[in-house]
C-alpha positions in Angstrom: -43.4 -16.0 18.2 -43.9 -12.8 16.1 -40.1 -11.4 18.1 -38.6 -14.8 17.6 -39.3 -14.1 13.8 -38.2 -10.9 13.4 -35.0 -11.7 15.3 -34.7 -14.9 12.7 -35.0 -12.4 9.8 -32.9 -10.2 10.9 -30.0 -12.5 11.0 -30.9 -14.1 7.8 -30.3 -10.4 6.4 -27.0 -9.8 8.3 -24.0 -8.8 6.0 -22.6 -11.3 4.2 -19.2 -10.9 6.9 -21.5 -10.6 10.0 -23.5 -13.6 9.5 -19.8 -15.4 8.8 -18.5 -14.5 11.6 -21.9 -15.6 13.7 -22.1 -18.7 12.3 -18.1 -19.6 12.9 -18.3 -18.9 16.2 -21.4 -20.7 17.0 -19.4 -23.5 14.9 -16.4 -23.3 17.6 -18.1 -23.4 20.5 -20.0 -26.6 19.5 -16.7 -28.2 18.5 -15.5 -27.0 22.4 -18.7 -29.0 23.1 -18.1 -31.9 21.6 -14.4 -32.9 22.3 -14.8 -31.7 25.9 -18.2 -33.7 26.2 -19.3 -30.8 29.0 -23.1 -31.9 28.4 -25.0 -35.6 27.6 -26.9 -34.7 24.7 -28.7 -37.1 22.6 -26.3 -36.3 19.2 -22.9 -35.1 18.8 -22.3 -31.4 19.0 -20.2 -31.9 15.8 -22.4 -32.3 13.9 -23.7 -28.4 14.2 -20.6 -27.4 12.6 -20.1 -29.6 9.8 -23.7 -28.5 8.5 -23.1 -24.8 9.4 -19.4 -25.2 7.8 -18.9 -28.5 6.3 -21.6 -28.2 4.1 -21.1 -24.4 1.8 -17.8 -26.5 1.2 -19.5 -29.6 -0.2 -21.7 -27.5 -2.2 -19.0 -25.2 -3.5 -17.2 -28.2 -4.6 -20.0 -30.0 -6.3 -21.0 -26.3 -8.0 -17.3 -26.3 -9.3 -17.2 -29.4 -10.6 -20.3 -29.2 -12.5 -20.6 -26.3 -13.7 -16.7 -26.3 -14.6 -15.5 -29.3 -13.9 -12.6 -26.7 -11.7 -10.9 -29.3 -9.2 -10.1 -26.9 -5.9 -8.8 -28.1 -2.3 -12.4 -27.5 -1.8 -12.6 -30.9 -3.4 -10.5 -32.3 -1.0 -11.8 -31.0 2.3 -15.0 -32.3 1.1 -14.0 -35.8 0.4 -12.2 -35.4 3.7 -15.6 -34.2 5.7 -17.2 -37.1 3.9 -14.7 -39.8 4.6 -14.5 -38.5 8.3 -18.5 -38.8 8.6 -18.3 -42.7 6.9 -16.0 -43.6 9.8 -17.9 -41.6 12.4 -14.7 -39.0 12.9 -17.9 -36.4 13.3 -15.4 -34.2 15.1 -12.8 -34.1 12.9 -15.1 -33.3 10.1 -16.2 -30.5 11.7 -12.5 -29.4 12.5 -11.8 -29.3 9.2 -14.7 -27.4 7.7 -14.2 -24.9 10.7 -11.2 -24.4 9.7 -11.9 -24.0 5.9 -14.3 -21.3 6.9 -12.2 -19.3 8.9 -9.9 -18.7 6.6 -12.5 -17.8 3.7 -13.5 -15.4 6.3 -10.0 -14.0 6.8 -10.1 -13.2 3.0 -13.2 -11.5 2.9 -12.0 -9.3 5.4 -9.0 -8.5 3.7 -11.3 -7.7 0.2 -13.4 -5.2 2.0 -11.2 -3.3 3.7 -8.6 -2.8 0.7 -11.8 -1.6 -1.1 -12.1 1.4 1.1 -9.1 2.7 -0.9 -11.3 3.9 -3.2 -14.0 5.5 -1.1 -11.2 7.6 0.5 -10.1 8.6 -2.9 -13.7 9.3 -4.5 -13.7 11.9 -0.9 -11.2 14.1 -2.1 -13.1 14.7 -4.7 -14.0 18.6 -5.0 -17.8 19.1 -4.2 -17.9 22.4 -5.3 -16.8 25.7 -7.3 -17.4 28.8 -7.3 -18.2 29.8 -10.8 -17.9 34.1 -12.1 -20.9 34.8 -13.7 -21.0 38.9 -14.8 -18.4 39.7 -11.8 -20.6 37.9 -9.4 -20.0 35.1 -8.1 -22.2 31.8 -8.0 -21.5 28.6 -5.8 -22.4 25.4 -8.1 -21.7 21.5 -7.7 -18.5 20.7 -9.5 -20.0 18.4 -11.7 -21.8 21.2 -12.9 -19.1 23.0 -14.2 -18.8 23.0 -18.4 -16.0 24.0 -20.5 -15.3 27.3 -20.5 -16.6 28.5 -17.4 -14.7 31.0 -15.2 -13.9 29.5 -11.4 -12.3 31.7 -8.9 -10.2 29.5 -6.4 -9.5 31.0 -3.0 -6.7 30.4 -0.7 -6.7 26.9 1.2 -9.7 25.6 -1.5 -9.0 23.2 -3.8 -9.2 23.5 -7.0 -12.3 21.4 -8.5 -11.8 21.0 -12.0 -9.0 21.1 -14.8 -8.2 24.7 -16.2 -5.6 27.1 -17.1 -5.8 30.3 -14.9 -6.5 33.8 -16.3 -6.2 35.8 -13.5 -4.0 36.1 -10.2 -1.1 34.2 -9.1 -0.4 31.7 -6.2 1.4 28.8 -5.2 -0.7 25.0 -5.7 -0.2 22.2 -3.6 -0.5 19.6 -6.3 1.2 16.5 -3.7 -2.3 14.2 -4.3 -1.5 14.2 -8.2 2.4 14.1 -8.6 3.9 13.7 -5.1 6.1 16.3 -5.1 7.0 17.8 -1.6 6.8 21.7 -2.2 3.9 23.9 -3.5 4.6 24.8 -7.2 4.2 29.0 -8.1 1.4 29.5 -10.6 0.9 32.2 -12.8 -1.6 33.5 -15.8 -1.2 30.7 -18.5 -0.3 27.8 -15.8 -2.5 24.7 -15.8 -3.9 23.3 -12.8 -5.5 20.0 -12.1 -8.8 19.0 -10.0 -8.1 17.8 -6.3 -4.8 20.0 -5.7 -5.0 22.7 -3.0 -4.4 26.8 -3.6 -2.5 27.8 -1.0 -2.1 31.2 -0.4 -3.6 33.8 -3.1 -6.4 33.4 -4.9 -7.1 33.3 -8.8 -9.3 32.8 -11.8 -9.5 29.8 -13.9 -11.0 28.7 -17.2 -12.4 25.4 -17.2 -10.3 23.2 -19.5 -11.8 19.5 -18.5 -14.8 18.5 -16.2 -16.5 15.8 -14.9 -15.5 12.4 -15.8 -12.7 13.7 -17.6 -11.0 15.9 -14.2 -7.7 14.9 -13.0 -9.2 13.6 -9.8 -11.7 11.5 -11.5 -9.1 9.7 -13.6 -6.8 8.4 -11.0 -10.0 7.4 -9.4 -10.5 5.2 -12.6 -7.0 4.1 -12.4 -7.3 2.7 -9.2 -10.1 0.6 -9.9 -8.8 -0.8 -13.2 -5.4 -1.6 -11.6 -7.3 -3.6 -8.2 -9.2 -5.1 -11.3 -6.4 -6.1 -13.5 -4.5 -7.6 -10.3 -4.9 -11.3 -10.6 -5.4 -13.4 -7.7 -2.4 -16.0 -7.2 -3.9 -19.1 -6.9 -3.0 -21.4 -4.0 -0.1 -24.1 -4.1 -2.9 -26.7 -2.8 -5.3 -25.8 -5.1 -2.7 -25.7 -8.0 -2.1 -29.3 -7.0 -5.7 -30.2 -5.8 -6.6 -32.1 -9.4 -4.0 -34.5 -8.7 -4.2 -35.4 -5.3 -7.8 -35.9 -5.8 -7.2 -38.5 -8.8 -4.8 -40.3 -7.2 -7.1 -40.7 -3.5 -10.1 -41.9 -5.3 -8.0 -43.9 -7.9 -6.2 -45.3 -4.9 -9.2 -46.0 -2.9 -11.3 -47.4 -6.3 -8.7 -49.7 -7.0 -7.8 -51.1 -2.9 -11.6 -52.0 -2.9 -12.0 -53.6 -6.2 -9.1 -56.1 -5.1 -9.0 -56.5 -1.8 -12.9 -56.0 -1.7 -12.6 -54.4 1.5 -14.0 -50.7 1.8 -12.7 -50.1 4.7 -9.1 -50.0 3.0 -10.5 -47.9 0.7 -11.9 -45.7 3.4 -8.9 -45.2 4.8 -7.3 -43.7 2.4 -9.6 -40.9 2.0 -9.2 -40.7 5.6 -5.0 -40.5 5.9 -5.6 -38.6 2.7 -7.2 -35.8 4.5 -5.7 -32.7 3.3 -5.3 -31.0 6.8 -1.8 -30.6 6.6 -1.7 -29.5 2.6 -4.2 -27.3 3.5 -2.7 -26.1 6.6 0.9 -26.1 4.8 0.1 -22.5 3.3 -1.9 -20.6 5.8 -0.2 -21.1 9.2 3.0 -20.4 7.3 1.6 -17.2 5.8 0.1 -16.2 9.7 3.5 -17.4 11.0 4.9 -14.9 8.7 2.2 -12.0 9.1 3.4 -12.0 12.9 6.8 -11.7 12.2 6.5 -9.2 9.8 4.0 -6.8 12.8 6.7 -6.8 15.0 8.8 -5.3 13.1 6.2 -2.7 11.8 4.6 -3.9 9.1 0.8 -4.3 8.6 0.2 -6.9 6.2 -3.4 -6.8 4.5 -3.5 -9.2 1.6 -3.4 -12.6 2.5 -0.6 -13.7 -0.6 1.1 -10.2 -0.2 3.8 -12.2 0.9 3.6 -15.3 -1.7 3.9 -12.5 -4.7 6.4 -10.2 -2.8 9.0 -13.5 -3.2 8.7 -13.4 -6.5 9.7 -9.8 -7.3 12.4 -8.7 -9.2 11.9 -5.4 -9.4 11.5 -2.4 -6.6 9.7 0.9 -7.6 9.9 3.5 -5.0 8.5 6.9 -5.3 11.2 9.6 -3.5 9.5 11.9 -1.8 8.7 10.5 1.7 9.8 7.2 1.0 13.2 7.8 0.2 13.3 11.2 1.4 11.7 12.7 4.1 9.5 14.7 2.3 10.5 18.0 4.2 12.5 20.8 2.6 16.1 21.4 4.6 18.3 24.8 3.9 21.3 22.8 2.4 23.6 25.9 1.4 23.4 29.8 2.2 25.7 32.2 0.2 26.6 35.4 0.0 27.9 36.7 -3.0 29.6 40.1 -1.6 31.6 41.6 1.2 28.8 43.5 2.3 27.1 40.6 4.7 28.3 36.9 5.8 26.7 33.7 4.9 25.6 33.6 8.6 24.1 37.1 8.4 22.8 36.4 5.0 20.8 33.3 6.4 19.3 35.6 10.0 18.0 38.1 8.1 16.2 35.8 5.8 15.4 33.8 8.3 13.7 36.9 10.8 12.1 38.2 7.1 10.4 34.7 6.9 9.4 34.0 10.5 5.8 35.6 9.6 5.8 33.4 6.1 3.0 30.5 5.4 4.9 29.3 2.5 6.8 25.9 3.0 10.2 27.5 2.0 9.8 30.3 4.0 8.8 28.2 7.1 11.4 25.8 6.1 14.1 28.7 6.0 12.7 29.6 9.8 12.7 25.8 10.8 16.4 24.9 10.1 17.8 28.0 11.4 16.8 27.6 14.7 18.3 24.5 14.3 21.5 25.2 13.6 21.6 29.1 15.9 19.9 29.5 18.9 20.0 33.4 18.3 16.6 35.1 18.4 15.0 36.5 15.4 14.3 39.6 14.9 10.5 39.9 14.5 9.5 42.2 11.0 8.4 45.4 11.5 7.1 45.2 8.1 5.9 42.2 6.1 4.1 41.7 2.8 3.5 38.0 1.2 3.6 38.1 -2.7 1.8 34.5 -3.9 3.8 32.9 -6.0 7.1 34.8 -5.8 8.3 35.6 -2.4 8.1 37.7 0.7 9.0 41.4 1.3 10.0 42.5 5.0 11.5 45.0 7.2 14.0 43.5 9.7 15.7 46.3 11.6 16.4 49.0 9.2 16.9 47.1 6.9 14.1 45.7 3.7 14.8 42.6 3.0 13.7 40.8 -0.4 13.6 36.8 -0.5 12.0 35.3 -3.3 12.6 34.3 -6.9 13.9 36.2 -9.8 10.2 37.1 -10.8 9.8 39.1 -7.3 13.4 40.6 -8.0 12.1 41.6 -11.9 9.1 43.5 -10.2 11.0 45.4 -7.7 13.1 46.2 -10.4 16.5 44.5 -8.5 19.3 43.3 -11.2 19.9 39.4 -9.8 23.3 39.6 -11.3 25.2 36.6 -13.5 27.5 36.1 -10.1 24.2 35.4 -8.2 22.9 33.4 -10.9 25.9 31.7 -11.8 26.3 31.0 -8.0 23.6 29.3 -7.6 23.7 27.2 -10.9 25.3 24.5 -9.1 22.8 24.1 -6.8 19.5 24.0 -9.3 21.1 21.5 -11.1 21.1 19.2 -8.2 17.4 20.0 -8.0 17.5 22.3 -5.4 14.6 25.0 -4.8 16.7 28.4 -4.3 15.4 32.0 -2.1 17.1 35.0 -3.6 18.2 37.6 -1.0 18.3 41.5 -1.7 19.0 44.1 0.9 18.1 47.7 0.7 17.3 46.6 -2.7 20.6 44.9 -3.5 21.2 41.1 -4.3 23.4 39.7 -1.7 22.9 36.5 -2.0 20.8 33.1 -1.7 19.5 29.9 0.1 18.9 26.4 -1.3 16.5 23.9 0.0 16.4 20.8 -0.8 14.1 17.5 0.0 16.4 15.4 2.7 17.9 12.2 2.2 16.7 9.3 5.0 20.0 8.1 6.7 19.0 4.4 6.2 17.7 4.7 1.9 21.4 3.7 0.7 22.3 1.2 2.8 18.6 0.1 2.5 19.2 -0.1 -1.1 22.5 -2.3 -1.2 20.7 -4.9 0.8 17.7 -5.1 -1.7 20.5 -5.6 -4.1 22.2 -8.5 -2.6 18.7 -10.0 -2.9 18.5 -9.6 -6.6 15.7 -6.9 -6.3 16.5 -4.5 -8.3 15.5 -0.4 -7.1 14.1 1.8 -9.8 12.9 5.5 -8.8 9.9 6.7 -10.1 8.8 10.3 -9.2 6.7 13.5 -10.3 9.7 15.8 -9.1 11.7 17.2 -12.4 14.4 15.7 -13.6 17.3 17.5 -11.9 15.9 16.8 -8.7 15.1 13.1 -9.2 18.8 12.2 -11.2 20.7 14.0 -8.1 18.7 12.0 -5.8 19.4 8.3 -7.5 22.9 9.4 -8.2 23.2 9.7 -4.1 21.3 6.4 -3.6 23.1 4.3 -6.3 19.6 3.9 -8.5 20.8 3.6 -12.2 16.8 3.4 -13.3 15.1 6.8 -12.8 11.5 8.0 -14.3 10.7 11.7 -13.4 8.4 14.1 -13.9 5.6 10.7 -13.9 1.8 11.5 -13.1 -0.3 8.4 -12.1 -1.1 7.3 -14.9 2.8 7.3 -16.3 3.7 5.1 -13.2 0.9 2.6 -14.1 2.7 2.5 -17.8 6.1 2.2 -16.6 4.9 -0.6 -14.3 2.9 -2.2 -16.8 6.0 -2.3 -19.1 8.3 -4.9 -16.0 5.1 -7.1 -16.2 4.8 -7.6 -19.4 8.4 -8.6 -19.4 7.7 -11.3 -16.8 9.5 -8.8 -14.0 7.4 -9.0 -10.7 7.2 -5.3 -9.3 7.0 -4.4 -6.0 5.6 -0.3 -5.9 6.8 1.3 -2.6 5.1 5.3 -2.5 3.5 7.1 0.3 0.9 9.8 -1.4 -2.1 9.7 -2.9 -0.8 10.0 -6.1 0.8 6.6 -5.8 -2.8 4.8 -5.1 -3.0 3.2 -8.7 0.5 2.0 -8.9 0.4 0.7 -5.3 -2.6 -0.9 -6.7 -1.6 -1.8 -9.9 1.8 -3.3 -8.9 2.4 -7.1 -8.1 3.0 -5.6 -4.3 2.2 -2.4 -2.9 3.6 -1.0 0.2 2.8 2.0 1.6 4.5 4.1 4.2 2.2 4.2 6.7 3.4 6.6 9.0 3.6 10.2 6.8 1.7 8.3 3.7 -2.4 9.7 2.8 -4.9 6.8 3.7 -5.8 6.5 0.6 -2.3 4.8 -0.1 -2.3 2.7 3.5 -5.7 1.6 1.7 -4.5 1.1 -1.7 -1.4 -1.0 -0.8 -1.2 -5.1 0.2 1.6 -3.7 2.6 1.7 -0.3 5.4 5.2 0.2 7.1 3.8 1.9 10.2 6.8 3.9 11.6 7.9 4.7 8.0 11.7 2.8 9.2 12.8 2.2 5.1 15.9 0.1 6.5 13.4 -2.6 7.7 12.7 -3.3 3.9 15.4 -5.8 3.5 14.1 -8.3 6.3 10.9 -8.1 5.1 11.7 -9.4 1.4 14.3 -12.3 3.4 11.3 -12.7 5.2 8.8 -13.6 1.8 11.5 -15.8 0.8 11.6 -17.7 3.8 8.3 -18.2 4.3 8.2 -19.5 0.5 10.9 -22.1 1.5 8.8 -23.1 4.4 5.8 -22.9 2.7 6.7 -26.0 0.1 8.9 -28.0 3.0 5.6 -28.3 4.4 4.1 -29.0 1.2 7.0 -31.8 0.6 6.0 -33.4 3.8 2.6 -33.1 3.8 2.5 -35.2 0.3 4.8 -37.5 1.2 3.5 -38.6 4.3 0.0 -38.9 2.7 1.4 -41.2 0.1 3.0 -43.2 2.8 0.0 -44.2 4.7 -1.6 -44.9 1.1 0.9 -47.4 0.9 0.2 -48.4 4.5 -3.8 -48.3 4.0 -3.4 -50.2 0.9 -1.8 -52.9 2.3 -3.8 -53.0 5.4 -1.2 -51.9 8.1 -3.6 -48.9 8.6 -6.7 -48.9 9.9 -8.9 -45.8 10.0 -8.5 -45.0 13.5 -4.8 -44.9 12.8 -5.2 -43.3 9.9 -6.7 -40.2 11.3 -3.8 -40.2 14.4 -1.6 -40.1 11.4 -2.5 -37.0 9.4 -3.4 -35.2 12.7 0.3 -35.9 13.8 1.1 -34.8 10.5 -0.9 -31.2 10.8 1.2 -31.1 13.9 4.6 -31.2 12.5 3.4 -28.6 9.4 2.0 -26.0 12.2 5.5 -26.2 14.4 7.5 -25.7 11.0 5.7 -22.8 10.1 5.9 -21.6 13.9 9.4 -20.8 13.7 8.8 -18.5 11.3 7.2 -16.2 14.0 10.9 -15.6 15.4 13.1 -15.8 12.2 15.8 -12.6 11.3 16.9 -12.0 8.6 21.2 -13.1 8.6 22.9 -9.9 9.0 25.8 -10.8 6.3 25.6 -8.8 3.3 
């Protein structure tokens, strides 16, 4: 007795989703039970579910209504259960609360798990630093730094609170606060925020802002406010619920008064049985869920699809979304007679092949692309943080870097050199100066690659009156060279998180629906804060996949076209089910009214009726999108 107990507690104190999930299913197979008849039992197996199902609902509605008189489908399904009960339909009461329940469930799922967003985020978090105390050095919490403290930050750490360095130089991976796809150089004077990574050398910081008041700590903020600030759409049946209930029980009041007979009237709460309103929604919204998996997508909020209909307007970040987020050598020039472009681009190429740094890696990458030569391995190397790489290929040193590496080594960069290469840092291009034998000879740009599919993507998105605005941390060379390929006339760069939450704030308070489309951590609050977030799934952080209502798994941008067709459609479907739904209810109100129906009929009817609604939504499961632009 003492086990049996325990076990009973236990359950009693299973999570909230846990016990859901135990109680549905020991809901369904009593409702197997029951319409199968597989055992004689003294009561109808029915009846377990509608008390473990049927019953939350009837007190929900009755909470509702008294504590705020708020008139939900709720209302409905419970007049439903209770009309069904009357009539002895035991088993399609319990249907119908079964139902009911299992999609509550479906919804809490989807709460909890875009709530791990945040715990993902509030990981990055720096635990500690290592603080310089009288040239020693002291590991503390990061939340114990204060203003004015001295952190040294060694390669590959990152950097755990705001501050301006006083010592060293490097280069910063700051991707998780702007999105930008290259490491940026830092020397003395340079800011740097908490959560980005140093890469290669290591330097000394003065703590500028701590704690609550760290980069990393604000975008965790921003997150929450924006989930927060999200309203939840409220359901078509529920928007309609108020009515449909006044008419039923107006309807049913006013059959009994003159005809007298209660059956009449309880036949109309019967045919009135929202099944099929209720159903209208959901099975169009699964329908539509499946379609959108197959091709890649991993829908997460329930309505994700309701509110993506509505946009207007389409925010992408560019790096990895529209981009690929890799640098590519896009030019190599030589600038005198001395060496070709092609020898130009080996030699760099063989000086970088023992480079960390994400150009220099880059540089070895597409070159053995493009030649299948060998490189010729350094017989020398050196690797200056923040400025560039020193080598000995053959017999010959080799200097590739930026003009601050060419300054030190005393080599004159030359106005042809720098005029050269104008063109190419005004498309935004990150640019590797070459000297041989200490002489400039010439350069390489890099530049963040295009996706084949963004501008045709794009067009598409058009044609459906969305319109595409970029919004990116890159500068704005980079990010105005970019939208000028793509066709983008709106473009926002140089934005941290919290200037992409503004900018989308800004469409919504114009009545503009915004869809966000980014891949980093640094697009977690607007993801969040946008009408729609999708997140590419494939090369995008977690804490993004988390963030967003939306993951494109294999990252294909093209597919973003049939997915909005797609939220469209369904809304079409969506209120032709709603249409019939209502109109065949108010047809057998007619019939029940003037006795055609009885309630055995009745039910047969709005079960026929469900029937119809679940095939229309069906077809969404195999709908394309036209392919006429």
């Amino acid at each position: 007795m003492k086990n049996a107990m325990e076990k009973l507690e236990n359950f009693l104190n299973l999570g909230g989703i846990k016990k859901d999930i135990t109680l549905l299913l020991i809901s369904g197979i009593a409702l197997l039970i029951s319409i199968f008849d597989v055992f004689d039992l003294p009561f109808d197996m029915a009846w377990i579910a509608i008390i473990l199902c049927g019953v939350p609902i009837v007190l929900e509605a009755v909470i509702g209504l008294v504590t705020a008189f708020d008139i939900k489908a709720d209302v409905l399904v419970s007049l439903a259960l209770i009309a069904s009960v009357i009539i002895g339909e035991n088993f399609a009461a319990g249907e119908v609360a079964f139902i009911m329940q299992l999609g509550s469930l479906l919804e809490e799922l989807t709460v909890a798990k875009a709530r791990a967003g945040i715990e993902k985020l509030v990981h990055l978090t720096p635990q500690t630093a290592r603080v310089v105390i009288n040239e020693s050095e002291k590991i503390i919490k990061a939340e114990e730094v204060k203003l004015g403290d001295i952190i040294r930050v060694l390669p590959g750490e990152s950097v755990p609170v705001d501050g301006v360095i006083v010592y060293g130089q490097t280069s910063i991976n700051q991707a998780v606060m702007t999105g930008e796809s290259l490491p940026v150089d830092k020397g003395i004077g340079d800011e740097v925020s908490s959560g980005t990574v140093n890469q290669f050398g290591s330097f000394d910081m003065k703590a500028t802002r701590v704690g609550e008041d760290s980069s990393i700590q604000r975008m965790i903020r921003l997150v929450q406010s924006a989930d927060a600030g999200k309203a939840k759409i409220v359901g078509i049946a529920d928007r309609w619920a108020t009515w449909i209930v006044v008419i039923a029980l107006s309807a049913a009041a006013l059959t009994w008064f003159f005809s007298g007979e209660i059956i009449r009237a309880v036949t109309i709460l019967v045919v009135f049985c929202p099944c099929a309103l209720v159903l209208a929604t959901p099975t169009a919204i699964m329908a539509a869920i499946g379609n959108a998996t197959k091709y890649g997508f991993l829908v997460k909020e329930g309505d994700a699809l309701e509110r993506l209909a509505k946009v207007k307007i389409m925010t992408f970040d560019k790096t990895g979304t529209l981009t690929y987020g890799l640098p590519e050598v896009v030019a190599v020039k030589s600038i005198s007679d001395n060496y070709s472009d092609d020898e130009i681009y080996s030699l760099t190429a063989s000086a970088e092949s023992l480079s960390e740094h994400p150009l220099g890696k880059a540089v070895v990458k597409s070159y053995k692309t493009k030649d299948s030569e060998l490189l010729i391995k350094p017989a020398q190397f050196q690797m200056i943080p923040g400025r560039g790489v020193a080598a000995l290929v053959g017999d010959k040193e080799i200097i590739a870097g930026n003009t601050e590496l060419f300054a030190e080594r005393e080599i004159s960069v030359g106005d042809k050199l720098l005029k050269s290469a104008e063109h190419y840092l005004s498309q935004g291009c990150s640019i590797i100066y070459v000297a041989v034998n200490k002489k400039a000879e010439g350069f390489i740009a890099l530049a963040d690659t295009l996706r084949t599919e963004s501008k045709s993507m794009l067009k598409q998105l058009s044609a459906l009156d969305v319109v595409p605005v970029l919004l990116t941390g890159d500068h704005n060379e980079a990010a105005v060279n970019i939208a000028g390929k793509l066709g983008i006339d709106q473009v926002h760069s140089n934005c941290l998180p919290e200037d992409k939450l503004e900018i989308i704030d800004k469409y919504q308070k114009n009545n503009q629906p915004v869809c966000m489309i980014g891949d980093g951590v640094n697009d977690a609050p607007a993801l969040k804060k946008a009408d729609v977030g999708i997140a590419m799934g494939g090369v995008g952080s977690d804490v993004a996949v988390d963030a967003a209502d939306i993951a494109l798994v294999d990252d294909e941008v093209k597919k973003l076209p049939h997915l909005m067709s797609l939220a469209k459609r369904m809304m079409i479907t969506i209120k032709c089910n709603l249409s019939f739904s209502m109109g065949l209810n108010f047809l057998s109100i007619i019939l029940a009214i003037t006795g055609v129906l009885n309630p055995v009929i009745g039910a047969l009817v709005h079960n026929a009726g469900s029937v119809v609604v679940i095939v229309n939504s069906a077809l969404l499961l195999n709908w394309k999108k036209s392919t006429k632009t």
